[in-house]
N, C-alpha and C positions, 0 to 999 in steps of 0.2 A: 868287473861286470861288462863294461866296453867291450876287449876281449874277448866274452862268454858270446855278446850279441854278434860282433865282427866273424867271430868265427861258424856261428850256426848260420849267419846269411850264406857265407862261402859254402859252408855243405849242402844247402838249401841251392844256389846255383848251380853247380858242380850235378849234385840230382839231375836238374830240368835240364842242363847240357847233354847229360848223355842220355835220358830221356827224347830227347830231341834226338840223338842218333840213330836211337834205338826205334823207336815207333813213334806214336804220339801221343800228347798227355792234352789236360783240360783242367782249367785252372776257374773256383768261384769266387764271387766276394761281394758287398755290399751290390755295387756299382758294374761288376764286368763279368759276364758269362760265355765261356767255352765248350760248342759242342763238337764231336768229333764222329766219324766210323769206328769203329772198335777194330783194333787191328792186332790184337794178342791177348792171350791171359794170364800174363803175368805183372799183377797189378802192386803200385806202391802207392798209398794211402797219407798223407800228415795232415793233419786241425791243427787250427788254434781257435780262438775266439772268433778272431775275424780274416781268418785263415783257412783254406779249404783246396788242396794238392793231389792229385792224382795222377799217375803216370805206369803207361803201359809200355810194356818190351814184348818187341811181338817180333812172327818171322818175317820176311822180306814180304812187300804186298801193297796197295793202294791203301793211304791214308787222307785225310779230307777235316781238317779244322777251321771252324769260324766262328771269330769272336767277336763281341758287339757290346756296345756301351752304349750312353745316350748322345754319344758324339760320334760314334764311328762304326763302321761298321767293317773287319778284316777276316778276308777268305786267305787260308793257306793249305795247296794244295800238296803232295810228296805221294812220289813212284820212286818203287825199287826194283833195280831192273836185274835177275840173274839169268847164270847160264842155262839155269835147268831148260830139258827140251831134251824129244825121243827122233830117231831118223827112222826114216820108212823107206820104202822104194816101193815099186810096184811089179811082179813077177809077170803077171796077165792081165790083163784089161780089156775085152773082145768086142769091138759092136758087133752089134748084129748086121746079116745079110751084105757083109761088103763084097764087091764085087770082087775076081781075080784070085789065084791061090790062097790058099789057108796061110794065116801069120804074115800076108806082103802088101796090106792096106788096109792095118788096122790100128793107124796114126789116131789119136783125139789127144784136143787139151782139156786139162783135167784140173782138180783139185781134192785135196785128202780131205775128210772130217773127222774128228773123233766125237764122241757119243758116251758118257756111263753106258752102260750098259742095261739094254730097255728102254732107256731113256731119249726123247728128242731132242733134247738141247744140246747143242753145241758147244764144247767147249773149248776148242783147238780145231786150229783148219791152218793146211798150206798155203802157199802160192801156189799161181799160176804155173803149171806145166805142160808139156807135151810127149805124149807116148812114142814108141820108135814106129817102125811099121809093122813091127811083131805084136803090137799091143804091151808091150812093158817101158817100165822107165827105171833102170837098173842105176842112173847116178840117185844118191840119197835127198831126201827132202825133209828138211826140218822140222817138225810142229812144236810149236812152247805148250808143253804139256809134259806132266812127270810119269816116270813110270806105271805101268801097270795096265788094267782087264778092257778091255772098250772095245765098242762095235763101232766099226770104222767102215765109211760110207767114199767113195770114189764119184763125184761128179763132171759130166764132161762137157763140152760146148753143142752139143746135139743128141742129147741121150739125157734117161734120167736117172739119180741115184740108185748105186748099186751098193746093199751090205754086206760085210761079214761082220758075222758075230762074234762077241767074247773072245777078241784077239789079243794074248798078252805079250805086251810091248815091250822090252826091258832097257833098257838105259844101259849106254857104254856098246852096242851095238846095233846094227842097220837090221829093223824088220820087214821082211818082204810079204808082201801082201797077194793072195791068188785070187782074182775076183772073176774064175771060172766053175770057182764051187762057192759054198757058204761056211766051210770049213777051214778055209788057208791050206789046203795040202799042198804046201810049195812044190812035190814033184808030180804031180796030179793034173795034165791040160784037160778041164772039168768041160760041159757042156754050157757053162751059162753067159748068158753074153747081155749087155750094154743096150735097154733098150729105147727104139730111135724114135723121133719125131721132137724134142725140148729145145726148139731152136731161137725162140725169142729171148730181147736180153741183148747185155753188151759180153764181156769176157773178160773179166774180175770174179770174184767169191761171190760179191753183193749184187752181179746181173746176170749170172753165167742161168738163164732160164730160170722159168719158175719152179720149174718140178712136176710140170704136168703136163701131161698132151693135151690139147684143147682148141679152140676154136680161135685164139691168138694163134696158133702155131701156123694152123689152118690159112689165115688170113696172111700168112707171110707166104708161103710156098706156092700159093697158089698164082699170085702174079709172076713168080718167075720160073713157072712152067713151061718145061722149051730152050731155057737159058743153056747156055753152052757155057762149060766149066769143064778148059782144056785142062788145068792142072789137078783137077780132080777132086781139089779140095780148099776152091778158090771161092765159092758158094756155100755156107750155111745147111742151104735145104736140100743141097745133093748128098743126100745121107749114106745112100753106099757107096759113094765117091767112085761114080766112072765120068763120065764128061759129057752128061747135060743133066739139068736138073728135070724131070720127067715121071711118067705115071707112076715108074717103079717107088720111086721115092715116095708120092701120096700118096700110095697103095701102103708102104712100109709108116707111115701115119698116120692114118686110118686105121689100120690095125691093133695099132698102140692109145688110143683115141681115148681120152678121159682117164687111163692110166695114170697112177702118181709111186713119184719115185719111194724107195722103199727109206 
């Protein structure tokens, strides 16, 4: 009988170990309760009397347990971190009205979004990047996000979101993105462009402007009317980057004025 018991505690442990690798589990009893995130469906079950076991196997993903007693109170947190993630690049990215040849001063820093598709929410975004002077960014950019359909949104440090739609992504290869049409026709230099005036904000994902032309934007550019900006794109509100910031620029925001990125 010792035996009988020695040996079912061990399979009883051996369970919650790999249990514990696997996902998370949540254990009841008199005195001590376990709640968890659910993090899979594949569930294991054992009772007894005064016995109560559950344990999920779930795929890679945030988990979150906390247990509590009348003496304690234990948060146990677990992240699993994989490779999955789609690369992108950028084929065209245009602002509007920049001054100088076509394709040779139409630098912005930027960042990717992905989007379900219809949907606003956010579920994947790049870093921080900058376009060449052609308007593209041909090295790849990572987003941790898995294959497949999404409308994917391009924002830049003076301009407001631009999308295409229902672009599908595939994994194991770099997708280019044309943000001169609303269709991705990679060999297509489309008419649509980058529209200006989103320049408040710092330059991260979480300040890069709000998304709106407005009366904030207004109140930035207008102090530094007149400003000389020899390098063309050493000022924020010199939006078509020639070297000073000047009517042209509030005129090109003004224009855009209560506009919101797409």
């Amino acid at each position: 009988m010792r035996r009988f018991y020695f040996a079912f505690l061990i399979g009883i442990g051996c369970i919650i170990f790999y249990a514990t690798l696997q996902g998370v589990f949540a254990a009841t009893s008199t005195n001590f309760e376990t709640n968890q995130e659910r993090a899979g469906t594949t569930e294991f079950d054992a009772s007894s009397t005064n016995f109560l076991f559950k344990a999920e196997i779930s795929d890679p993903g945030d988990g979150v347990s906390i247990s509590s007693s009348t003496n304690y109170v234990f948060d146990h947190g677990s992240m699993w971190f994989s490779s999955t993630g789609v690369s992108l690049s950028v084929r065209w990215a245009v602002p509007e009205l920049r001054v100088g040849a076509s394709s040779t001063n139409d630098d912005a820093g930027f960042f990717l979004a992905l989007r379900p598709v219809g949907s606003p929410t956010v579920i994947a975004s790049s870093g921080m990047a900058t376009t060449s002077n052609d308007g593209t960014y041909a090295t790849s950019t990572n987003v941790n996000a898995l294959a497949g359909t999404y409308d994917v949104t391009i924002k830049t440090h003076q301009h407001l979101s631009k999308k295409i739609s229902a672009v599908n992504i595939i994994s194991g290869t770099t997708t280019e993105l044309n943000f001169t049409n609303g269709t991705n026709l990679i060999g297509i230099y489309g008419t649509g462009t980058l529209l200006a005036g989103d320049i408040n904000g710092g330059f991260t994902t979480s300040t890069l402007g709000d998304n709106v032309v407005n009366s904030v934007d207004l109140s930035i550019i207008i102090p530094q009317l007149d400003a000389d900006d020899p390098s063309g794109n050493g000022i924020r509100s010199n939006l078509n980057q020639d070297i000073v910031v000047n009517s042209v620029d509030l005129s090109m925001m003004l224009k855009n004025l209560d506009l919101v990125g797409e």
